[in-house]
Steps between C-alpha positions, in 0.01 A plus 500: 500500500746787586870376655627624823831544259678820444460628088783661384458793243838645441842404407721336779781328577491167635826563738631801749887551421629190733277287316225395697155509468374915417164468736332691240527250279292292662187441309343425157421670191300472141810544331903471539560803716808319730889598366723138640799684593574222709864435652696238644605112379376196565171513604373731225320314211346660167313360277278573180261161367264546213257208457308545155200215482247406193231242547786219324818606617724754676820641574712677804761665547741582820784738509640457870773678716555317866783661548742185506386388193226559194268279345336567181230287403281414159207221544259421232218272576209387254252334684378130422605164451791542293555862541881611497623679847863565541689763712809670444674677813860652479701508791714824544751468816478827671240631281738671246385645256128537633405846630135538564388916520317653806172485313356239293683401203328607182251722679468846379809700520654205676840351339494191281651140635714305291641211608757213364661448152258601176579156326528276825628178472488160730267608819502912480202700456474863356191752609430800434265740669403795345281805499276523200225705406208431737658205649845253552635335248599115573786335350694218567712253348632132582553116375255221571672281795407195318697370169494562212498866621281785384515873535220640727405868409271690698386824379127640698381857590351509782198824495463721777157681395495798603328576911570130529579434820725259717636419857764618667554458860834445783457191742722612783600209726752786666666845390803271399265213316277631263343403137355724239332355260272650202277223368335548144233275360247504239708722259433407105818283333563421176774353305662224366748201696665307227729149563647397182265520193161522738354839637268486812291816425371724817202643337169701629432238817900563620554653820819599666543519925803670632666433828733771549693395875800710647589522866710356823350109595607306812652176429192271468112558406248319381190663247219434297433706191190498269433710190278487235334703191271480228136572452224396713105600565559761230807677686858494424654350868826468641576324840779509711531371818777370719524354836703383820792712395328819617347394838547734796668755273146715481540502142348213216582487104110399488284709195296488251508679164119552280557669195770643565437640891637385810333381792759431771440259751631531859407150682759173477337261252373141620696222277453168530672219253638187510919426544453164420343584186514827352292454186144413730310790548608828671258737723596906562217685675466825721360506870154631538149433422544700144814398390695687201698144428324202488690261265581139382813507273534109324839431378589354189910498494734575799813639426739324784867629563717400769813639538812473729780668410629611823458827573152485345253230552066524372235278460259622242224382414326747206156343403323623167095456465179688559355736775117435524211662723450868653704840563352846618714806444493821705170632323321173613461356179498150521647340207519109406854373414481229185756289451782761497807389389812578766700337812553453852786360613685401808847574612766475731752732455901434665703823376 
């Protein structure tokens, strides 16, 4: 199941000196090997979004820089009838004050990202991403939107064991429009999310995905992004896959990770769900007689947003549920997918 993609090996950076597209970045690797020294405004956009799930809850984070503006994000979900799920996103015109590094945030000799006020007040947010021994520390900080208000406190590690291994790759629409993005999944969390008195513990079934995201976007796109982790058939998995976003570019965001080694997958994904209703059952397979995806992912919240605020406008639609049914990595093991816990969402992007 070997791609036609280029692997990357060594060090490089993302952009020549007028800041387009460096053609030998152009490829994929098992780890973060890309330095964003991007340049220009107004089409750049960085990102870093940590989603941390257990089997009863979950929380994510978003630090953002779109050049015009930031948003910085905290959403807790518990899942249920009656569970709470609130969201939290600070608005900063012109992005002051948020300065996302070259590398990823909190990644080994990467620097730390700290953004708004440590006691915030009304509708800020604080996060912090840090370096820690063996893995990033998560912290964050806000008020419940609803009355009367609570603090939220976020405090999670999430592990990156050592030889684990993740996906990074550049989608190049053009040498002037270009995304990088490193995608982590199936790394071990732990922690603690506290609102008020109550503490929502992330114990030994809590898993953290990171979409790491910096680059130079055209105005409008549309994508579909899946990920999931957690154990299955006796193997610690990770998916990630993504779709529509990437097609004609020669490059996909499409790989799976088995204990802790990548198998990278070079075909577009086949998705198929339903726009009128997002929480019936969603299909992602390969082409092929043997296919290495063949899966049914059955919602059980969606997670809808719709914005218009000008100069940005999205539809999202984020559902949470279960992948089910069969995967076969690059050593042609074929591995059945239980009920593991993760996404896939839909979105349409104006930015």
């Amino acid at each position: 199941m070997a791609t036609h993609e280029h692997e990357i090996t060594e060090p490089v950076d993302l952009c020549l000196s007028d800041g387009r597209l460096n053609p030998s970045a152009r490829g994929w690797s098992r780890r973060p090997l890309h330095r964003s020294n991007l340049r220009g405004w107004g089409r750049t956009k960085r990102w870093e979004y940590w989603c941390v799930t257990t089997p009863t809850h979950l929380v994510a984070l978003t630090v953002s820089d779109l050049d015009f503006l930031a948003l910085n994000t905290v959403y807790v979900l518990e899942y249920g009838p009656g569970g709470r799920e609130f969201e939290r996103t600070a608005i900063v015109p012109g992005g002051r004050g948020v300065r996302l590094p070259e590398t990823i945030a909190g990644a080994p000799g990467s620097p730390a990202v700290v953004v708004g006020p440590p006691r915030p007040t009304g509708g800020k947010v604080r996060i912090e991403i840090g370096e820690e021994d063996g893995g990033t520390r998560l912290r964050a900080r806000c008020l419940t939107p609803s009355s009367p208000k609570q603090t939220v406190e976020v405090d999670l590690f999430a592990a990156l064991p050592v030889g684990h291994e993740t996906l990074s790759v550049v989608v190049p629409w053009d040498e002037r429009r270009f995304q990088y993005t490193s995608k982590h999944t199936a790394r071990p969390a732990s922690g603690t999310v506290r609102i008020g008195d109550e503490a929502l513990e992330f114990g030994a079934d809590a898993w953290a995905v990171l979409d790491h995201g910096r680059g130079r976007w055209p105005r409008s796109v549309d994508w579909n992004w899946g990920a999931a982790s957690g154990r299955t058939d006796g193997h610690t998995v990770g998916l990630q896959f993504g779709g529509r976003w990437t097609g004609g570019t020669g490059a996909t965001e499409n790989a799976l990770c088995v204990d802790g080694r990548l198998s990278k997958l070079g075909e577009e994904l086949e998705w198929h769900w339903s726009s009128d209703d997002f929480l019936a059952p969603w299909t992602i397979t390969s082409p092929g007689d043997r296919p290495a995806v063949d899966l049914t992912f059955v919602p059980f919240h969606n997670r809808s947003t719709r914005t218009d605020a000008g100069l940005i406008a999205n539809r999202t639609d984020q559902c949470f549920g279960h992948y089910s049914g069969r995967v076969r990595d690059d050593e042609g093991r074929e591995i059945v997918v239980d009920r593991l816990l993760g996404w896939a969402e839909d979105v349409h992007m104006r930015w």
